[in-house]
C-alpha positions as a Markdown table, in Angstrom:
| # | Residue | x | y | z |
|---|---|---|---|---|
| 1 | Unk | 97.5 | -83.2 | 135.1 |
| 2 | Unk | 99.9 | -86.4 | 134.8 |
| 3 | Unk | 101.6 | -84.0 | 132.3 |
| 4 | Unk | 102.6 | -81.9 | 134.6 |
| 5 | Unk | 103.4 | -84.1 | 137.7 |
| 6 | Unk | 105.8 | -85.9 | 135.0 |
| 7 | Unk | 107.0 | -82.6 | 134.5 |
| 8 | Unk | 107.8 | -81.5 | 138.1 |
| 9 | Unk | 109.4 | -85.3 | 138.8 |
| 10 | Unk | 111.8 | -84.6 | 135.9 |
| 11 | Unk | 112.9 | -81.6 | 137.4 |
| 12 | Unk | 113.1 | -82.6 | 141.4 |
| 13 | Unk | 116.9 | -82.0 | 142.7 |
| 14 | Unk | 117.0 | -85.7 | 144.1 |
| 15 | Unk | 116.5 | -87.0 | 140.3 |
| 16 | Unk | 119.2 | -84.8 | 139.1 |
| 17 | Unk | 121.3 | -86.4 | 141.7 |
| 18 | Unk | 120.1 | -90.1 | 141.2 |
| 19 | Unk | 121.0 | -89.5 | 137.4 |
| 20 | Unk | 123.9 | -87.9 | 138.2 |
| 21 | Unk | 125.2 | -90.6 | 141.0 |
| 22 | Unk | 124.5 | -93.8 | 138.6 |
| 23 | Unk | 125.5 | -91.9 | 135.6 |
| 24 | Unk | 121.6 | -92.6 | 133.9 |
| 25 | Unk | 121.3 | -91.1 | 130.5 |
| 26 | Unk | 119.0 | -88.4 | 130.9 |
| 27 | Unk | 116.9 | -89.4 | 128.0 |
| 28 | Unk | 115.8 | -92.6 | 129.7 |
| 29 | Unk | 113.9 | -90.5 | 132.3 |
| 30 | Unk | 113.0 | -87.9 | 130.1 |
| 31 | Unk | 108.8 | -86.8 | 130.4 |
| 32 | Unk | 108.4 | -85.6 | 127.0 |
| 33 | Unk | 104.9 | -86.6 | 124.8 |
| 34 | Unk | 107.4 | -88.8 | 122.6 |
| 35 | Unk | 108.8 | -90.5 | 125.0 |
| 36 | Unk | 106.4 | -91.4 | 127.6 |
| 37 | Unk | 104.2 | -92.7 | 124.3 |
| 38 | Unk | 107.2 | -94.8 | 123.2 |
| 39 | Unk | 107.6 | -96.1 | 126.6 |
| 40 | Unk | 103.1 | -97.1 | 127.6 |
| 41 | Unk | 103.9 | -98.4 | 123.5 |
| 42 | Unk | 106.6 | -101.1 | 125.0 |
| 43 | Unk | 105.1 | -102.1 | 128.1 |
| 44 | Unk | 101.6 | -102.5 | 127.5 |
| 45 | Unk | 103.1 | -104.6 | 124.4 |
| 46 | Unk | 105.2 | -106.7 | 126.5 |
| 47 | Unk | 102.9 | -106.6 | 129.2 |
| 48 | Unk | 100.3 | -108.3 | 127.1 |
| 49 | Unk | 103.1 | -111.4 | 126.3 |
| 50 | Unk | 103.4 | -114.5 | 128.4 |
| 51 | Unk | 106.5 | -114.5 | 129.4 |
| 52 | Unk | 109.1 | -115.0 | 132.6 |
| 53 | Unk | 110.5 | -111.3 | 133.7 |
| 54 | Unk | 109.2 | -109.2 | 131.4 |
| 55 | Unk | 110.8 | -106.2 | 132.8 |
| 56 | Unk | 114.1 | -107.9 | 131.6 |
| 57 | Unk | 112.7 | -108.0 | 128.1 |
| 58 | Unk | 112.0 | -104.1 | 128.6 |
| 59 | Unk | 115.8 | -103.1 | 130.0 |
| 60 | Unk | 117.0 | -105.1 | 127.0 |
| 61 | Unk | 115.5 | -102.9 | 124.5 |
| 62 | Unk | 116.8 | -99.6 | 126.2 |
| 63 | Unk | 119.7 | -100.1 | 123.6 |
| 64 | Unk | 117.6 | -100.0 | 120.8 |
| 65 | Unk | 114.7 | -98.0 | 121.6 |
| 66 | Unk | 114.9 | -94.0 | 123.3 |
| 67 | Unk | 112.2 | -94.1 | 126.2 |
| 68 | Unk | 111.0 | -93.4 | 129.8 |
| 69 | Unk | 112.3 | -96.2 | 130.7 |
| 70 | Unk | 110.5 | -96.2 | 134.4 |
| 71 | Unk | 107.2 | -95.7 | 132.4 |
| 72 | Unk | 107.7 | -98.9 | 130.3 |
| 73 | Unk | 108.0 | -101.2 | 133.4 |
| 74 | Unk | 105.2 | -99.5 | 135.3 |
| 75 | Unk | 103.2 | -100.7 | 131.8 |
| 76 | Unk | 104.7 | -104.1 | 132.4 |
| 77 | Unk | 103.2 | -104.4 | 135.8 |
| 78 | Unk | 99.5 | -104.3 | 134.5 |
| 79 | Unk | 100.3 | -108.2 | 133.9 |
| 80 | Unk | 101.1 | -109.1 | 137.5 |
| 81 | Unk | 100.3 | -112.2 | 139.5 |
| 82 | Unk | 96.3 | -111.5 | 139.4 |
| 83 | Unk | 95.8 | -110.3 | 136.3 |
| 84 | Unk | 97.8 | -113.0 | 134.2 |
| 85 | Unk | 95.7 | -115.9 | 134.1 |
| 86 | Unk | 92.3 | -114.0 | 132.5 |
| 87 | Unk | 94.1 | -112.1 | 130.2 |
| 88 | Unk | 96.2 | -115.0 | 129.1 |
| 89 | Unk | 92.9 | -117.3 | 128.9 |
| 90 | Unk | 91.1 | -114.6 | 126.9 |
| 91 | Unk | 94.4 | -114.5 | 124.8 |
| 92 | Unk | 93.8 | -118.2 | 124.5 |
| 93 | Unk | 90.4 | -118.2 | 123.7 |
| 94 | Unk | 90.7 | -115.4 | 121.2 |
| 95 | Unk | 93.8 | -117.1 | 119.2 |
| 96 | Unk | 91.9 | -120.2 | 119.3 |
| 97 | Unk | 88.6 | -118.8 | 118.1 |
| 98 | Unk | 90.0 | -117.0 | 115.4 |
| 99 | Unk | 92.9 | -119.7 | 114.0 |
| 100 | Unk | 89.3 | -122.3 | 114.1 |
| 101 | Unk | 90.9 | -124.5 | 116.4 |
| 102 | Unk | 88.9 | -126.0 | 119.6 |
| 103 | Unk | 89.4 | -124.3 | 122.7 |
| 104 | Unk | 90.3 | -127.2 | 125.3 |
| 105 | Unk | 88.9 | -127.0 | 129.0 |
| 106 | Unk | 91.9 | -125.2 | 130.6 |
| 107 | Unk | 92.7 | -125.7 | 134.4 |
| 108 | Unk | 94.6 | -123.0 | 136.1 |
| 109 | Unk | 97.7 | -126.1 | 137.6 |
| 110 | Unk | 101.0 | -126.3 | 136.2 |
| 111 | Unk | 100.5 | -130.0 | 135.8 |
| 112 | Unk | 98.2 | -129.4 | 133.2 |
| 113 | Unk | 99.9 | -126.6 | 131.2 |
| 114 | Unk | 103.1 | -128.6 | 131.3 |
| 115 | Unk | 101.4 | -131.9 | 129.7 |
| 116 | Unk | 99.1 | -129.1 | 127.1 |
| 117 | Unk | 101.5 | -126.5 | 126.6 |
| 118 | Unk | 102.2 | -127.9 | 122.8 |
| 119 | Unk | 98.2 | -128.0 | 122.5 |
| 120 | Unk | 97.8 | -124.1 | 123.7 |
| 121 | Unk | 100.8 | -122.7 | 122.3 |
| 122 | Unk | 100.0 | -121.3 | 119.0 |
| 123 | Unk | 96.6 | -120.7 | 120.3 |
| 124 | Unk | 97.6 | -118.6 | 122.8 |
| 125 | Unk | 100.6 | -116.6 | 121.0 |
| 126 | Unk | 98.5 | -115.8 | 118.5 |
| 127 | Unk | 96.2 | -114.1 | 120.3 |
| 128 | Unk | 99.1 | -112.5 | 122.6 |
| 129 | Unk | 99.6 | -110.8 | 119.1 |
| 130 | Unk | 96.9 | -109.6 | 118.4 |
| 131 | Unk | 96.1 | -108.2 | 122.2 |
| 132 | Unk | 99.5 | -106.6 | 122.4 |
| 133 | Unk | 99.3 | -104.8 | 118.6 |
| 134 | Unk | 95.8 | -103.5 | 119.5 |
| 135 | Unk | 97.0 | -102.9 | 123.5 |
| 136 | Unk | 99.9 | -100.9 | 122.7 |
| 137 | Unk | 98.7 | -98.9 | 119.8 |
| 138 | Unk | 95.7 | -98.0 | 121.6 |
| 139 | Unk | 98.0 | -97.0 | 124.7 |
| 140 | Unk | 100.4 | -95.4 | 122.6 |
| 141 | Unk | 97.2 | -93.1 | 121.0 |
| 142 | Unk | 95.5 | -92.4 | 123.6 |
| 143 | Unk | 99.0 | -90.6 | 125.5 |
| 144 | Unk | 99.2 | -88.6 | 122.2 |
| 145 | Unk | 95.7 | -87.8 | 122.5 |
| 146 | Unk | 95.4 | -87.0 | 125.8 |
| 147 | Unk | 99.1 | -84.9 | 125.9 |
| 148 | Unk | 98.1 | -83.0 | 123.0 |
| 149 | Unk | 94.7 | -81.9 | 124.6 |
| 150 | Unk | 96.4 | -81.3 | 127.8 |
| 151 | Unk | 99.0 | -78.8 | 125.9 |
| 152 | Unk | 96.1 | -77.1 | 123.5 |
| 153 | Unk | 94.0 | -76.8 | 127.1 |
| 154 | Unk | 97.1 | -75.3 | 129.1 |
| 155 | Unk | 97.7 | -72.5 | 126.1 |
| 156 | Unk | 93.9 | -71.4 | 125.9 |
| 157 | Unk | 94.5 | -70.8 | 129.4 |
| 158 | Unk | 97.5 | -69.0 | 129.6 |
| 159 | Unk | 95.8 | -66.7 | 126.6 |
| 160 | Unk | 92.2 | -66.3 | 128.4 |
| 161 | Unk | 94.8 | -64.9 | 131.3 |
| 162 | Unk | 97.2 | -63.0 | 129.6 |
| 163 | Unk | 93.8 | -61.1 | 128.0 |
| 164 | Unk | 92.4 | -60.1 | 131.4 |
């Protein structure tokens, strides 16, 4: 279903226009399986990195990377304001657990991340690593998965009607 909704987006007249007006490459808005899984790949992995404007970090890589460009920074937004500080403290604690380093007593202040932030850092980027690897390979999967079942389910269905 989000298949074909991304389908029928990529075709509306007033995205032609858009694309046409700001002289977009089309291949940055393009709804293909490849490029929509390229695109939940970089922004669930930056997503998953503490960092100041993330959706910077994604418009950077456009050079270097084809994708759906819109898609990545929606991917970005699943680290916004209220989700940040539990999935960087599980970050934390997972880093930390892992490297065998004591977890210290974190409080959510910027006084106390700006005197700790040596303490916390490797901890923390380490498990950013590892959440954003697992994050965005799992993400980038499961849009293959699902697209593929999607297009398998939409050709049985166009052969159980052609046969009646």
């Amino acid at each position: 279903m989000v298949r074909k909704n991304l389908k029928k987006i990529s075709k509306s007249e007033k995205l032609k226009k858009f694309i046409k007006k700001y002289k977009v490459p089309p291949e940055y808005l393009s709804t293909n399986r490849k490029m929509v899984s390229k695109a939940v790949f970089i922004g669930l992995f930056i997503a998953f990195i503490p960092m100041p404007m993330q959706m910077v970090l994604v418009l950077a890589m456009m050079p270097f990377f084809k994708f759906n460009v819109p898609i990545a920074l929606a991917m970005c937004w699943l680290s916004n304001p209220f989700t940040m500080p539990p999935m960087y403290y599980i970050e934390y604690l997972t880093g930390s657990y892992i490297l065998g380093s004591e977890a210290l007593c974190v409080e959510m202040t910027l006084e106390w991340f700006s005197e700790h932030l040596d303490d916390i850092f490797i901890d923390l980027y380490f498990g950013t690593l590892i959440y954003a690897i697992v994050g965005s390979f799992t993400g980038y999967w499961l849009v293959n998965y699902f697209w593929k079942g999607s297009v398998n389910r939409d050709k049985k269905l166009h052969r159980h009607h052609r046969k009646t």
